[in-house]
C-alpha angles and dihedrals in degrees: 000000000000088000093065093038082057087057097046092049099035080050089051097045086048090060097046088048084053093046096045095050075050095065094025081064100042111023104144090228146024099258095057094047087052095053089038076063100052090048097053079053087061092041093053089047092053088053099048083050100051092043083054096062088043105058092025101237127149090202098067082059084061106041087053082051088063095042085049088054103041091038088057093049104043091052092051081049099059085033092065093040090058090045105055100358092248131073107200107049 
């Protein structure tokens, strides 16, 4: 049973990767491809999390712990740069 939930949700995480690049490529302005962005970061960490039940592994949690962290600031990051044009005062 929780092998055929993983594929249903490996299959749905998949799509909303696909559908995110897509507006990550084509956003008509800076702000969407940067929450495009932000939203690939919570994709990947749905998958690593997912990969992680599946094979059973405590290192994949940790792993989507880093990519939380570097995708929150990296965002705040471009944020801020959009913002003022610079991104140290």
């Amino acid at each position: 049973m929780i092998d055929i939930a993983l594929v249903i949700a490996f299959t749905l995480v998949g799509l909303a990767v696909a559908f995110t690049l897509y507006r990550l490529l084509r956003g008509p302005s800076a702000p969407d491809r940067i929450l495009a962005l932000d939203t690939l970061y919570v994709n990947t960490i749905a998958l690593l999390v997912l990969l992680g039940i599946h094979l059973g592994s405590n290192i994949y949690f940790e792993a989507a712990l880093l990519i939380a962290l570097m995708g929150f600031v990296g965002t705040v990051a471009l944020c801020k740069f959009l913002l003022r044009g610079d991104i140290i005062e």
